[in-house]
C-alpha positions in Angstrom: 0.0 0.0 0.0 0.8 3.6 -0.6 1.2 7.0 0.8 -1.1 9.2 -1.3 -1.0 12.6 -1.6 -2.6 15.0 -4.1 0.7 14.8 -5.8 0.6 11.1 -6.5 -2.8 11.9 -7.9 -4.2 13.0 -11.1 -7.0 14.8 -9.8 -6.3 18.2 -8.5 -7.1 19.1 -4.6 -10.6 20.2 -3.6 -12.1 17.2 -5.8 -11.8 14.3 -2.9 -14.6 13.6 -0.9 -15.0 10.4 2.1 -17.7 8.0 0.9 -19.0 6.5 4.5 -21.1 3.1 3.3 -24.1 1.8 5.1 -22.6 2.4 8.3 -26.1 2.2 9.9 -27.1 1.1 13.1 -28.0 -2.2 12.5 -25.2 -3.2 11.0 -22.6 -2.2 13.4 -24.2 -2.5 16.6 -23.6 -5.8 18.6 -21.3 -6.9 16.3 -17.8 -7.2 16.3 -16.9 -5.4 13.3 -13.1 -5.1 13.0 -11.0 -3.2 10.4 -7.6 -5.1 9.0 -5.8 -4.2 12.0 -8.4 -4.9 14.2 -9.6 -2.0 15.4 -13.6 -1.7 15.8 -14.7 -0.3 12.7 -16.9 2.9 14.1 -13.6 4.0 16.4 -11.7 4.0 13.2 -14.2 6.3 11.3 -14.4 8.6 13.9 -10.7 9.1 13.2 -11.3 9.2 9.4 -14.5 11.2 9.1 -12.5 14.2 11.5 -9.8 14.1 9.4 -11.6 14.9 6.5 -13.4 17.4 7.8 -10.1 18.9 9.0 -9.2 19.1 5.4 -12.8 20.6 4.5 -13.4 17.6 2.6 -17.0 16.5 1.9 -18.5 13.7 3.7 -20.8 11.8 1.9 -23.1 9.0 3.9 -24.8 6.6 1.6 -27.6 4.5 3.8 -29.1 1.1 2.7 -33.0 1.2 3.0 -33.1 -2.4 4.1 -37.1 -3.5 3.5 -37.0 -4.8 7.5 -36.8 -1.3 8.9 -39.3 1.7 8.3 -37.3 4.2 7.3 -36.7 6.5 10.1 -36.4 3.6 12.7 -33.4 3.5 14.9 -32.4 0.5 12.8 -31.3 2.7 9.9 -30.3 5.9 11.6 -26.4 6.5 11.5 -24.7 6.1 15.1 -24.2 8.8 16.6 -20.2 9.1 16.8 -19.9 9.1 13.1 -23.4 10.8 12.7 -23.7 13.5 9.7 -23.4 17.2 10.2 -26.0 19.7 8.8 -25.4 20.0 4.8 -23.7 16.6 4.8 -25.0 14.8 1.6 -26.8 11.7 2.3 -27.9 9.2 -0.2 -30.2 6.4 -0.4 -29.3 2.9 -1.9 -31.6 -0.3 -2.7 -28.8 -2.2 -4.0 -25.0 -3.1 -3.4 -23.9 -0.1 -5.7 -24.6 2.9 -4.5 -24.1 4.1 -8.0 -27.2 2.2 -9.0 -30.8 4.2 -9.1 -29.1 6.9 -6.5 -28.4 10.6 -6.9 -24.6 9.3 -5.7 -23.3 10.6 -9.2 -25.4 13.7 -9.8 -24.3 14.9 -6.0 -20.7 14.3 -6.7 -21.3 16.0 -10.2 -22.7 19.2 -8.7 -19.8 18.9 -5.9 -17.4 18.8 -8.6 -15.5 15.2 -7.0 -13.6 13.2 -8.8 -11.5 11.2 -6.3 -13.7 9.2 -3.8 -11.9 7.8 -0.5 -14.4 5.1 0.6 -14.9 3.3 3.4 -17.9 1.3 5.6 -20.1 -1.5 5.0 -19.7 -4.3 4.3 -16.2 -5.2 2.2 -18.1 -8.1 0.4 -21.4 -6.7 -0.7 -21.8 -2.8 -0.8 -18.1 -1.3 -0.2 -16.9 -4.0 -3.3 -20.0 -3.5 -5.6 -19.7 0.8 -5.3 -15.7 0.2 -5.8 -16.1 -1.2 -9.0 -18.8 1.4 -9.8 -16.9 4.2 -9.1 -13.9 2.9 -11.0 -16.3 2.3 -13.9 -17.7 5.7 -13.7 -13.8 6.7 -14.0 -13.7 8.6 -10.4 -10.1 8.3 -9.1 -10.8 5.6 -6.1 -8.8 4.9 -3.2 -10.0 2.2 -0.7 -9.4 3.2 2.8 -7.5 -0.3 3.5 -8.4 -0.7 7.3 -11.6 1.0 6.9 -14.7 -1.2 5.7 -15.3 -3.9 7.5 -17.9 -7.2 6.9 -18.2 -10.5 7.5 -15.5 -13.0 6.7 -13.1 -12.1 9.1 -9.3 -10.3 8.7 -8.6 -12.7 5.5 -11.1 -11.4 4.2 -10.9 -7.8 4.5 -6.8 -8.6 3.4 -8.2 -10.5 -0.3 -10.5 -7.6 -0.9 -7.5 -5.1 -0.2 -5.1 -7.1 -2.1 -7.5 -7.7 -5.6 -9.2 -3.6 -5.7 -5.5 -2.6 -7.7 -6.5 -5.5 -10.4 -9.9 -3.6 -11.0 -7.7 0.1 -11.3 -9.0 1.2 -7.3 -6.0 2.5 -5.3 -5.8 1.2 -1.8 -4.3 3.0 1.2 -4.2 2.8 4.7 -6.1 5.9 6.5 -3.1 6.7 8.3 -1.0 6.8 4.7 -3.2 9.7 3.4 -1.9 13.5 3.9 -5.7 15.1 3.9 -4.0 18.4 4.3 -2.4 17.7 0.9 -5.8 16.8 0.1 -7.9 19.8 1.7 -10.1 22.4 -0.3 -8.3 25.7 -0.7 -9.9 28.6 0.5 -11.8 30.7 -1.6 -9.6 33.8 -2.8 -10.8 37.4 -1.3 -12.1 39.7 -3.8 
């Protein structure tokens, strides 16, 4: 894995924006959700999703409306440590991609993104399905390595890290990203 910095990058900075996947309640509570190194996936965002906002980077959350859960039940809400801020875009998914019948693409249009750091839930379904749907959609992607998290245990969140560079996806550790390389320059005074 690499360290990326807008300089390793084609896109220029102020086009990057955190991709936070189904991270939803019901998925990450009583469960032991685990990043690559082991850390609980939730205390690891927390980590991320301050760093990019740091930067001034936007954070986009993308919720799954899962047919067992109305849709403003607890169930479906965000948790609260990695919950969105006012203006945070938020969009809904059906399916895996969350490129698929979403406004994902028309809100990172309007935002002007072209390089998505993503991250969440889960590494075999949703994060894998909107990698390769960004990466079709030719958005510069980097995979937070120790960031999504799923079922199939560390060997599987290591194969999913290891195969994304076949498919043309960049993956990084969190920790290997300079977000202040990254972060949105201010808007020049008139």
């Amino acid at each position: 894995m690499l360290v990326a910095t807008a300089a390793t990058s084609a896109c220029r900075a102020c086009e990057t924006a955190l991709l936070v996947i189904d991270v939803q309640n019901a998925y990450v509570r009583d469960l032991d959700l685990t990043t690559i190194d082991g850390i609980r996936l939730v205390d690891r965002l927390i980590d991320v999703i301050a760093k990019a906002r740091a930067a001034g980077l936007p954070v986009i959350y993308v919720r799954h409306r899962d047919p067992r859960f109305s849709l403003g039940s607890w169930e479906l809400a965000i948790p609260a440590e990695v919950a969105p801020c006012e203006g945070d875009p938020i969009v809904w998914k059906s399916s895996p991609d969350a490129f698929h019948a979403t406004d994902l693409y028309s809100t990172l249009t309007q935002l002007g993104i072209r390089r998505l750091l993503v991250s969440g839930l889960a590494t075999t379904g949703c994060v894998d399905a909107t990698v390769f749907g960004a990466v079709q959609r030719k958005y510069e992607t980097w995979v937070l390595a120790d960031a999504h998290s799923g079922g199939g245990g560390l060997q599987t969140l290591a194969y999913y890290n290891s195969t994304w560079p076949a498919v043309g996806a960049t993956v990084v550790r969190s920790d290997g990203i300079d977000f202040a390389a990254l972060a949105c320059a201010a808007p020049a005074s008139p």
